[in-house]
N, C-alpha and C positions, 0 to 999 in steps of 0.2 A: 313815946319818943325814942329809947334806949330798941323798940323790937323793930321802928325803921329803920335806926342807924343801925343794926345789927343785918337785918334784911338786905340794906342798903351795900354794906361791906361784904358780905356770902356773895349777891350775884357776878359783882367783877372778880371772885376769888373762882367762880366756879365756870367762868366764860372762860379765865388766863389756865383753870387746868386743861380744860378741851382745846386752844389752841395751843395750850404744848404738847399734848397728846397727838394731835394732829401734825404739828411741828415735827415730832421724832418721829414719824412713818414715812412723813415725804421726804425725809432727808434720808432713811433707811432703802427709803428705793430708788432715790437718786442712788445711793451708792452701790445698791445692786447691780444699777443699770450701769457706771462708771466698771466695776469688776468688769461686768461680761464684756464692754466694750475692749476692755482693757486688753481680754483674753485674747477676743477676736484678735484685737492689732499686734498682738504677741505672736499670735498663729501668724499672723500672714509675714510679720517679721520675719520669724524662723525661715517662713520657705522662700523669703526675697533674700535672706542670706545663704541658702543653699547655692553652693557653687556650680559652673559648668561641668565639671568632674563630677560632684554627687546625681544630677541630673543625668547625662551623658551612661553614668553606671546604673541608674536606678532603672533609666528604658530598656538597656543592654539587659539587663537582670529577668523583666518580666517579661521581654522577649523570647529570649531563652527559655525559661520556664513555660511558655506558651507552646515554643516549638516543641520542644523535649517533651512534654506533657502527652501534648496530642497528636504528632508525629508517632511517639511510642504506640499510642493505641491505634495507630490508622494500620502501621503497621504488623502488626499482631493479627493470625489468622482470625479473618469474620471480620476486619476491622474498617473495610468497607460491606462486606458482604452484608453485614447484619445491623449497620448505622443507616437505617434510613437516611437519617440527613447528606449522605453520601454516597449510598448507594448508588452503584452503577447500572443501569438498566439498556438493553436495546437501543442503538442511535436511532433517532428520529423516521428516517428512512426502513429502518426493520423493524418497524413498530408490524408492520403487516406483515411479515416474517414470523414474527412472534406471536400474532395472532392466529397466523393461519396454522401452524403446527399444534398448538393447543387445542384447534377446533378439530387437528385430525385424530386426536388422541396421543399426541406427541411434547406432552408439556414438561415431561422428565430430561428430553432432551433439551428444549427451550429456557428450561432453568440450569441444565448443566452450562449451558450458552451466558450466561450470564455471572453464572458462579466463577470461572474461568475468567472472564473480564476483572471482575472485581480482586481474583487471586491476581492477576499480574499487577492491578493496583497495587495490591498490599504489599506485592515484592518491591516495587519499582520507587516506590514513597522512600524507602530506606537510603536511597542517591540524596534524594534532595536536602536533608538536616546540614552536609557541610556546606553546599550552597545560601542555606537564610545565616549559617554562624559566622559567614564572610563578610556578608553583605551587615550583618550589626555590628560586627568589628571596625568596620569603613565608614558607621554611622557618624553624622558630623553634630556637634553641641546643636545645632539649627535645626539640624530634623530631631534632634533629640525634643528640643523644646516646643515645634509646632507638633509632635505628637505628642508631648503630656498636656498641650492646652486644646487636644485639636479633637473632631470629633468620636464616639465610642468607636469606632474602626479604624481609626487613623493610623497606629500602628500596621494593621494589617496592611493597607492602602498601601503606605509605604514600600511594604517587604511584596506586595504584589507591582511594585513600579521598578524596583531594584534589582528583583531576581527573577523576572516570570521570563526572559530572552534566555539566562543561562540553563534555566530550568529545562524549558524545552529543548534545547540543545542538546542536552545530557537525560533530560527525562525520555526524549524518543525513542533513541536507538536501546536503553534500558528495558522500555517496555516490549521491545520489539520482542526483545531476549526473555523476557518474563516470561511473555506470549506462549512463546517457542517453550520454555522451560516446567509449565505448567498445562501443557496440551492443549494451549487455546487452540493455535492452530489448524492443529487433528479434528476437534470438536468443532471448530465453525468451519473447516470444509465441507464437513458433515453434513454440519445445518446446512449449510447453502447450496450443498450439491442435493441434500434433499427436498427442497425449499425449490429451486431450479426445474426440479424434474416436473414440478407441479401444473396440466397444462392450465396454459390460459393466463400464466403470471408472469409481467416482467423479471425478466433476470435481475439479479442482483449480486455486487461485490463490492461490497463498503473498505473503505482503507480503518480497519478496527486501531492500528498503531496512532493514529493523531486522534481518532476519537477517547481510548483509553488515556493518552497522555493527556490529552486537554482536560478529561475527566478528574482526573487523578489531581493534575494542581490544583482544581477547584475544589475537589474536595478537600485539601490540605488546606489551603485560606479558609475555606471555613469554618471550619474548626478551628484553626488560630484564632479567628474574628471572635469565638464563641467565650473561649479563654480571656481574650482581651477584655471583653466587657465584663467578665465576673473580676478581673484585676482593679478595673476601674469603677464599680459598683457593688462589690462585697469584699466588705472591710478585713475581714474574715481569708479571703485568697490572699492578702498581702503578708508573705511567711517570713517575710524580714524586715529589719527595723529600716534599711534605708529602702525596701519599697512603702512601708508603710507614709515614712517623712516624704518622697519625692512624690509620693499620689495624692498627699493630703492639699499640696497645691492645687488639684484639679477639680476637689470636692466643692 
């Protein structure tokens, strides 16, 4: 009798320790889950308290550093030359220009034709930096905030909707001079009058000035574009404490 009532008192002593063992785990990960929830709404706190001002400075900041960044290297001799991603090649129209010189045994020239294009690039890019610092000075808190929440380009978008009129305006006659200053023009009368004398080929006289210049902005947005998404997706590019706070909104 005394080893069932003994029995009898173990089994509910030993069901009340596993559900308080069990008790103190689900109440340990409720609370874990309450922390992280907690953090999360701390976080997004902070950047619903970020001001128009910190916002407004944080695009202006990583703009600039985009520009500066990659303006710097476009500029820098080889700085289209030797970027693929930029590189200036033959307009479309002298593509058989460029081919038919190579097949004469004339590709020394045909790449000096090209080296020359991308040097006036590289000179010409140097105008455009005061043009994008005006235009993010003018920036209004509204496009500040539809580019921190707005697609990986958005910035660029922008700065290609703001300043690509003034750009060309002041990029053209720049390039013209580049042209002129770097011996494009000597070198592609060259090509063309040699290119010309060739029978059986339409003539040719491409306007190199709007094609160089069109070239030239594109390849400067691109490379900004390239900048912007390593700002907006490695944590790592954000080299200051208010880009790190006004991007963390966007993560």
């Amino acid at each position: 009798m005394k080893r069932l009532l003994l029995v009898a008192f173990l089994v509910p002593a030993t069901c009340f320790a596993q559900l308080d063992g069990f008790i103190k785990k689900a109440t340990e990960k409720v609370q874990s889950k309450t922390e992280k929830t907690q953090t999360k709404t701390s976080s997004k706190k902070t950047g619903s308290l970020l001001g128009s001002t910190d916002i407004s400075a944080g695009l202006k900041e990583a703009l600039q550093k985009g520009i500066s960044e990659q303006v710097t290297k476009l500029t820098a001799v080889d700085g289209f030359y030797k970027n693929e991603a930029v590189k200036i090649l033959f307009p479309e129209e002298l593509q058989k220009v460029d081919k038919t010189l190579r097949s004469m045994g004339l590709s020394s020239l045909a790449d000096e034709g090209i080296k020359v294009l991308n040097r006036a690039a590289e000179d010409a890019v140097k105008e455009a930096t005061p043009i994008f610092v005006s235009a993010i000075k003018n920036m209004k808190f509204a496009d500040a905030k539809n580019i921190l929440l707005g697609n990986e380009d958005a910035a660029t978008t922008y700065l290609q909707g703001a300043t690509s009129t003034e750009l060309y305006t002041k990029f053209n006659p720049v390039v013209k001079t580049s042209l002129s200053n770097v011996g494009a023009d000597k070198v592609w009368e060259g090509i063309i009058k040699k290119y010309n004398t060739i029978p059986l080929v339409a003539k040719v006289n491409p306007d190199l000035n709007d094609y160089v210049t069109d070239k030239a902005m594109e390849g400067v947005f691109k490379m900004i574009s390239v900048e912007e998404k390593k700002i907006r997706t490695d944590i790592g590019a954000r080299t200051s404490p208010l880009l790190k706070k006004v991007f963390a909104m966007q993560d």
